[in-house]
N, C-alpha and C positions, 0 to 999 in steps of 0.2 A: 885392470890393465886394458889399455883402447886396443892392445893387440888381442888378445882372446876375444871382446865385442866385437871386433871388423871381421875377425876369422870364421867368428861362429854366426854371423849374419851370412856373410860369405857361401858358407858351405852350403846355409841353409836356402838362401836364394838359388844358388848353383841346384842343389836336386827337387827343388819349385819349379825350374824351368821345363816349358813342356818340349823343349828339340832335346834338350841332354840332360834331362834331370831324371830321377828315380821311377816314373811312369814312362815314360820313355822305353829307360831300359825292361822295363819288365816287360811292359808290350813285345820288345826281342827278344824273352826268353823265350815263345814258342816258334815264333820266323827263323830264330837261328839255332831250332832244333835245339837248348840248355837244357832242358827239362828231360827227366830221368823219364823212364816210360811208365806211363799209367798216372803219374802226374799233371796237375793243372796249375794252369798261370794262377799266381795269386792275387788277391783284388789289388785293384790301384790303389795308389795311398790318398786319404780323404785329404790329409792337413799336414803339413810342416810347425810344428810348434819349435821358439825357440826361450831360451831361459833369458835372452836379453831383453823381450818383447811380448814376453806370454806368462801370467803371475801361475799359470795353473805347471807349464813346464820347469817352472824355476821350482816345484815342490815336486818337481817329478810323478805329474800326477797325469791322469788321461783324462778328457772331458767326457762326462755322464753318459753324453745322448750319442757317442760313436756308434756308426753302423760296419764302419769300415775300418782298415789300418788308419793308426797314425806314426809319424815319426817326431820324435822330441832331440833337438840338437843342444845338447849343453856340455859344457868343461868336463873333460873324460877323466881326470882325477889331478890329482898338486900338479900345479905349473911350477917348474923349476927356470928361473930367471938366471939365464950368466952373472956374474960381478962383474964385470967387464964390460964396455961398449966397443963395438968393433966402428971404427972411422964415425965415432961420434951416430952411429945407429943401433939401434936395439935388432939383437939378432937371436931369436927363441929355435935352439935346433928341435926342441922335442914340445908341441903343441900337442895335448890330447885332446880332440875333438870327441865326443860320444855321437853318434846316432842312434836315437833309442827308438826297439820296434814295439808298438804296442797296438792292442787289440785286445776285445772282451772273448774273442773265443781262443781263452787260454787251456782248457782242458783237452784239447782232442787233440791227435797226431798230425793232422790237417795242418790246425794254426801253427804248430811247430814251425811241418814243412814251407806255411807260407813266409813264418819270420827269415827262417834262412837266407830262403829263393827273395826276399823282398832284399834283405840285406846285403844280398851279391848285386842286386841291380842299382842299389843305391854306392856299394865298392866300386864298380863298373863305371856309372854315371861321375864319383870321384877321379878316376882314373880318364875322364876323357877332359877333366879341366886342360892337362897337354896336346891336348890334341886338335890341332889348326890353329886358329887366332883366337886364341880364349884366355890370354894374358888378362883383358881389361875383368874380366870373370873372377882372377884371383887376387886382381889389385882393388883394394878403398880404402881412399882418405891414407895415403902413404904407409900403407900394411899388404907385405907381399907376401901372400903362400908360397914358397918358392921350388918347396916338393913334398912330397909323403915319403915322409920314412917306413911305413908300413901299417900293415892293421894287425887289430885283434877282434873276435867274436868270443862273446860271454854270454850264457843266461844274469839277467838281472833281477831275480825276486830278492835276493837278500839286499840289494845297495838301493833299491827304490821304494816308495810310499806304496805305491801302487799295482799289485801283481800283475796288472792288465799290459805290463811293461814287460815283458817277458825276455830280447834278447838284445844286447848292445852291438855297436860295431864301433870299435875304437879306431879311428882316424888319428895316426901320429903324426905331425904336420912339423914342415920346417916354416918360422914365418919370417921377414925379418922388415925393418924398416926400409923405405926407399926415402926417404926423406930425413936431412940432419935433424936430431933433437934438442 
């Protein structure tokens, strides 16, 4: 569906960007005081991988030679499609985006803490698509985010290739068409 590929490029541009994407915010978790005491910013994220543009994301897999975070953006589980079209546009209320956090230091309490704290900043960075003139950010090629229905946070060893994946952030997305099909 060209709605999932727009959405999930979408997102994934959106927290690449360096004013309002996911390095951004994390950089504000210690300037606006987030950070529990005795804890540290966690590294910035190296790479945005996505499943529509990345053979190694689409197997849910992390590249060898990471030093740092990465994030993996791909289809968070069955797209449920209406039967219906509302005024001749496709209108998908429940869009599961994943953002997957990964990282080779999966053992320590550390990397836990970091996937969290990485995954609020990248919630965070989602949450400020509303905010000012950031419409053109959630429109392309006649595919409109139109709101988040909410999130979810999971560990992901069991649903991925890759342990190095360790925790998802389920972005539920409203999208719908702005253009007749």
């Amino acid at each position: 569906m060209r709605a999932a590929v727009m959405t999930i490029r979408m997102v994934s541009d959106w927290l690449a960007d360096p004013t309002n994407g996911v390095n951004a915010e994390i950089a504000k978790l210690s300037t606006e005081n987030l950070l529990d005491d005795g804890d540290s910013v966690p590294p910035a994220v190296q790479q945005i991988l996505t499943a529509t543009k990345d053979d190694i994301a689409t197997r849910r897999e992390l590249p060898t030679d990471i030093a740092t975070p990465v994030l993996v953006v791909v289809q968070g589980d069955a797209l449920n499609v209406p039967q219906g079209h509302t005024q001749n546009r496709i209108d998908i209320n429940d869009l599961p985006v994943a953002v997957l956090y990964g990282t080779r230091d999966v053992a320590s309490a550390a990397g836990e803490e970091d996937a969290y704290y990485t995954l609020d900043a990248a919630m965070r960075s989602l949450n400020n698509l509303w905010a000012g003139p950031n419409e053109s950010a959630r429109t392309r090629k006649g595919i409109q985010i139109s709101k988040i229905n909410g999130y979810q946070v999971m560990p992901t060893d069991s649903e991925t290739a890759d342990r190095g994946l360790q925790m998802a952030l389920i972005a539920r997305l409203h999208v719908r068409e702005t253009i007749p099909t």
